[in-house]
N, C-alpha and C positions, 0 to 999 in steps of 0.2 A: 504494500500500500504506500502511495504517495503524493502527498499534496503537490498540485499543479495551479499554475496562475489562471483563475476565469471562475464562471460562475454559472449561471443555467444554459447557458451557448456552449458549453466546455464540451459536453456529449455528442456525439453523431449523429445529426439530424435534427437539430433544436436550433430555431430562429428565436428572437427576442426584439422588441423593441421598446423604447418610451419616446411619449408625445406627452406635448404639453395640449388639453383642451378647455383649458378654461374655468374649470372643479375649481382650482385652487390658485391664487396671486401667481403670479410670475417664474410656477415651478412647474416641470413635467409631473404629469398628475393620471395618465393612464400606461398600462405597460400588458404585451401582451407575449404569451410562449406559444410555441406553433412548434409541430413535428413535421415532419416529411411527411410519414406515414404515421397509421396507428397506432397507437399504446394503450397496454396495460395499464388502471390506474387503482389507487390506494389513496382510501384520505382517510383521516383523527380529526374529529369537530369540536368545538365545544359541548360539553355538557350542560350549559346554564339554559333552563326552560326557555329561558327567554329568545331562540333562533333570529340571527339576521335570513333575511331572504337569498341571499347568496348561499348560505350553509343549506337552507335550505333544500334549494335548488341542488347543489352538488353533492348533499346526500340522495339524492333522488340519479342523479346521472353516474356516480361510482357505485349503485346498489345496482344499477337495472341496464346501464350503456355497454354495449358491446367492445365500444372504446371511445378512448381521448383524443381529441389530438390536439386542441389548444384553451388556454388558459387565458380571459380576458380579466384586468384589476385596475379597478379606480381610487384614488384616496380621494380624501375630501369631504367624501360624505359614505355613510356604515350601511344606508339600505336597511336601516333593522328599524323593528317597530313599524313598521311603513302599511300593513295590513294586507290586503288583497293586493295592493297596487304596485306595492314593491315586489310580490314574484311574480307579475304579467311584467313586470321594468327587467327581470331576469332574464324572462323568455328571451323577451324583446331583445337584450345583449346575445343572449344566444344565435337569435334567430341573425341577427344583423350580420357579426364576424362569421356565423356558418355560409351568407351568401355572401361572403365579401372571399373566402377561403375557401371555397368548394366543399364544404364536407356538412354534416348534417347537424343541426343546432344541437339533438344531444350526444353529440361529439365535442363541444361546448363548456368548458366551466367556466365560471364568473366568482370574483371576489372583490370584496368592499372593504374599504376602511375608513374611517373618519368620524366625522358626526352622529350620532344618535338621531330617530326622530324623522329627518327631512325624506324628502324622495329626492332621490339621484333625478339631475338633471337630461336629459333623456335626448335632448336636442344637441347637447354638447357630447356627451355620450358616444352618439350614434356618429358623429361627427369624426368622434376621436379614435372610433373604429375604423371608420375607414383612413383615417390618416393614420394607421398602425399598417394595417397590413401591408403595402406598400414600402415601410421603411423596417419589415424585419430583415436580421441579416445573423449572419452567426459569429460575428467578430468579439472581441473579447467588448469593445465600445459598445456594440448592441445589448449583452446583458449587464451591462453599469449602468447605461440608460433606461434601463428596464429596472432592476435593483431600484434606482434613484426614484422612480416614477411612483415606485409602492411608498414611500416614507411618509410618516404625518409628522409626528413630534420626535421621530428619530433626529438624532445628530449625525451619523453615518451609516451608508449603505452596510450589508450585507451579504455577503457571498464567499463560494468558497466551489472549490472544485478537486479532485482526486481519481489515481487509478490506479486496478487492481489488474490482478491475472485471474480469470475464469477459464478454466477448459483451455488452458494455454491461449484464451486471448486476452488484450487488450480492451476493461471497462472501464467508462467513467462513468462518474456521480458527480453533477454539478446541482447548486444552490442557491437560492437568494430568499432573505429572507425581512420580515420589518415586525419592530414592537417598539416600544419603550415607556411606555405606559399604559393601565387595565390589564395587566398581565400579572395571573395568578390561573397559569393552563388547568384544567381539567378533561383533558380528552380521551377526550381518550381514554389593544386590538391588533394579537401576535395573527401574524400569514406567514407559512413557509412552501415554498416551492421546489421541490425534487425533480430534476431531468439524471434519468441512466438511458444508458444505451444498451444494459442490460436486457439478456433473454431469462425471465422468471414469470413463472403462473403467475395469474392475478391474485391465486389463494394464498400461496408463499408470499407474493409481496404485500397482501394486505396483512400478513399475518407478521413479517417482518416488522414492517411500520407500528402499527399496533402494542405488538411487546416493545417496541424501541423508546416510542412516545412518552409509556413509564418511567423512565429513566433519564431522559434528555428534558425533555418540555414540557412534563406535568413536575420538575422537580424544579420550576425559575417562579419567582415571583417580585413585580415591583412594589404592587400596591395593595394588593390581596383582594383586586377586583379580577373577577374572571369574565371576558366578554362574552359579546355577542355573537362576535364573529369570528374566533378563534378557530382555524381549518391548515391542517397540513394537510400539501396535496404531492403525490407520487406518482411519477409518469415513466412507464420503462417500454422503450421503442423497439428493443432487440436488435439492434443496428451491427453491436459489437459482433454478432454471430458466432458467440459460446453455444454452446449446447444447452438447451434450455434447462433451469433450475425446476425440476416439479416434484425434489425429495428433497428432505433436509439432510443435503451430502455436505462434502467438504466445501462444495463451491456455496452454498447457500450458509452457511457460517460465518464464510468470508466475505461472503455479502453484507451478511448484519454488523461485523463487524468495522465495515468499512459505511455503511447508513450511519451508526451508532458516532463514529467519527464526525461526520458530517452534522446530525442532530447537537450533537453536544458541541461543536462548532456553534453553532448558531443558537443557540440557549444561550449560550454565555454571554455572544455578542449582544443578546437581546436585554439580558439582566445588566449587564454592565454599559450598556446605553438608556436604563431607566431614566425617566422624564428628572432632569435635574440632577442627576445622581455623578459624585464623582470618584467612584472607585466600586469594583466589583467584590462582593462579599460572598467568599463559597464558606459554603458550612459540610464538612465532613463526621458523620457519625459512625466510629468505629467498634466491633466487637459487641457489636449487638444479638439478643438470640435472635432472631429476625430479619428479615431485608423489611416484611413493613414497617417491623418497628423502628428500624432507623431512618427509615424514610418518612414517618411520621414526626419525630424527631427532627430532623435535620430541617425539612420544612417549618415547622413550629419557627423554628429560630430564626428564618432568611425572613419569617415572613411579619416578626414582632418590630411593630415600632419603635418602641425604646432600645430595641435592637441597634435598630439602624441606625437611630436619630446617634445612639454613640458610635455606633464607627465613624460615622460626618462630624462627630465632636473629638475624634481619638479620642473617646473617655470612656478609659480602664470598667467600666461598668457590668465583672462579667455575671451580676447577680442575676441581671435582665437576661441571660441567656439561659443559666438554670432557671429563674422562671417560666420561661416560652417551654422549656422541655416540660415542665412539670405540669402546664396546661394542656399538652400537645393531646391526651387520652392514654400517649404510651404509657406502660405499667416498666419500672426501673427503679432500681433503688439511687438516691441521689448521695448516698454515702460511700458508695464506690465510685464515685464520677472523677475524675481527670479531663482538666481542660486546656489546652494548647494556643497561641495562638501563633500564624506563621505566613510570611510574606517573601520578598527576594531580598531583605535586609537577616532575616535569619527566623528562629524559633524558640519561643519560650512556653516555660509550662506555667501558667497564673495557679491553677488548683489544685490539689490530690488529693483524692476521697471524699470529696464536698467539701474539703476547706482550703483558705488561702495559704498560699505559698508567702515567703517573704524573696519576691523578685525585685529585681532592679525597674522601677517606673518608669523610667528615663529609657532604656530599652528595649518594653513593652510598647508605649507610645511609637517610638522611632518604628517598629513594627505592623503597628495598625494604622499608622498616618500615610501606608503606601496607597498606591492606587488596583491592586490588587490584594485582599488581604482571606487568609484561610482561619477558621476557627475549627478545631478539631475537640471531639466529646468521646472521651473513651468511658465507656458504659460496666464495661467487664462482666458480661452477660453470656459473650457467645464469639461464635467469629463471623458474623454477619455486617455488611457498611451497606452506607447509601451514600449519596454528595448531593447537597440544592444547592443554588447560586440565587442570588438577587444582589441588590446595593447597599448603598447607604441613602438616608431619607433627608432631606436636602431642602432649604425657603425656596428652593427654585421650581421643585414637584408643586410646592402649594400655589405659586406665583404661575405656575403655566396652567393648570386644573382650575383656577379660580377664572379663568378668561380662556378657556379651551374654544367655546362658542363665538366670541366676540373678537 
């Protein structure tokens, strides 16, 4: 396995583009993926009752479509809430990029990000449609313009690209992906996009995705909202021409393994681009009896305020972290706990057994005041881990949240 420069154009047979139409001030604001031919697809939606029309929609077209072949995405406005109107406004996208690209509208998916509330503007839309298909290309420029076109309150694009050996050939996985605020996944306003050129079932690959998502992007959170339109989408073309994966052999291993890469790529980038946020916080829960319990656990703690607010203070406060634990549901004794904390300046241990060490403050500080910072919880339960990642909580998350609309 190894990371290569590019991002959802990286694979065999993947077009991309962004256009700017109008959605949004003076930024490219629709972005589209187009195969050659057909694919296999895979999506993780959100869980929250509350469905955008888009998730919708794309639950309906990976449950019942014979296949994929392109992906249309607007920022600016979410498409949720929007009632009858907003999934005839889905079709509608459907229906428009299917006659502007020859293929059939549920060959079609659609995704939204933005606003709450509003109906996508339909006129600019349909506009921006056809100024996409036209300017897809598979250059490394075309999926950065595409990357770029999804962002709302990101501060930077997203992507990431890699390849593997299957059946002695040559696959990639390429990605692009946007969040940075309302992210707290349950899948299984984050969007991730997957292009392989991978030959795998649709079974195998929704089943890949699926147990991956546990682990990657239901374990980030910024703000402990989980949205409306939360959708990882997986597109595999068979382009590479391995021999197709329809067992879990050695090549479909190497697949998850090389997804899981990819996923956790872009979880991180998404939590460490939280709205305001400057520095990424992984939480490590080690020696647990459990994987959920440590993942229970580990979560609790990315996702507590007083958390956060003291990594954004450097302040040693690591009481707030054994409380998060001790609210999370998980069952642990808090008199065996050992706590760490550790960055690229080094690592120190603050607790042993649930009480204070007598460390050096001076640093500890120097330690959590990185932009990268790790807190590890050894449990002494079992030999079970999990890892979350989120930030730090920041005047600027309330400063952009309090005017997201205006």
């Amino acid at each position: 396995m190894k990371q290569i420069e590019g991002g959802v154009t990286a694979a065999k047979g993947y077009k991309a583009a962004g256009v700017f139409a109008g959605i949004r001030r003076k930024k490219n604001d629709m972005a589209m993926i187009y195969s050659e031919v057909p694919c296999k697809v895979a999506g993780t939606f959100t869980t929250n009752i509350i469905k955008a029309a888009p998730v919708k929609w794309d639950m309906k077209v990976v449950k019942e479509s014979p296949f994929v072949q392109a992906v249309v995405v607007n920022s600016g406005v979410a498409n949720a809430c929007t009632g009858k109107q907003g999934l005839i406004y889905c079709e509608d996208m459907a229906t428009t990029a299917g006659e502007c690209l020859g293929i059939p509208k549920n060959a079609v998916l659609v995704a939204s990000t933005g606003v709450i509330g509003k109906q996508i503007p339909m006129d600019k839309i349909n506009a921006g449609i056809h100024d996409l298909v036209p300017n897809l290309g598979s250059s490394l420029e075309h999926g950065i313009l595409a990357a770029e076109a999804i962002m709302t309150t990101d501060t930077k694009k997203k992507e990431i690209a890699l390849t593997i050996e299957l059946g002695g050939k040559q696959v990639i996985i390429g990605a692009m992906g946007k969040g940075s605020g309302m992210i707290h996944p349950n899948m299984c306003t984050m969007l991730s996009f997957i292009a392989t050129d991978a030959a795998i079932s649709k079974e195998l690959l929704q089943e890949a995705l699926s147990e991956d998502v546990k682990i990657t992007y239901n374990m980030i959170s910024v703000d402990g909202d989980t949205s409306t339109n939360d959708s990882v989408i997986l597109l595999a073309n068979g382009l590479a021409e391995n021999e197709e994966i329809t067992e879990k052999n050695e090549d479909y291993y190497k697949f998850l393994q090389a997804l899981n890469f990819i996923n956790t790529y872009l979880a991180k980038r998404i939590a460490e681009d939280g709205e305001g946020a400057t520095s990424l916080f992984e939480v490590k829960v080690i020696n647990a009896e459990t994987e959920d319990q440590a993942k229970t656990l580990s979560k609790s703690i990315i996702a507590s305020n007083l958390t956060k607010t003291a990594i954004f203070g450097n302040d040693l406060n690591w009481g707030r972290i054994l409380c998060a634990m001790g609210y999370s549901g998980a069952q642990f004794n808090p008199d065996k706990v050992d706590l760490y904390f550790e960055s690229i300046i080094g690592k120190i241990q603050l607790i042993e057994n649930g009480v204070a060490l007598d460390y050096d403050k001076e640093t500890a500080t120097k330690i959590i005041s990185q932009s990268e910072v790790t807190a590890i919880a050894d449990i002494k339960m079992g030999h079970s881990k999990a890892t979350a990642w989120g930030c730090d909580l920041t005047y600027d998350y309330v400063r952009i949240n309090a005017s997201y609309c205006s």
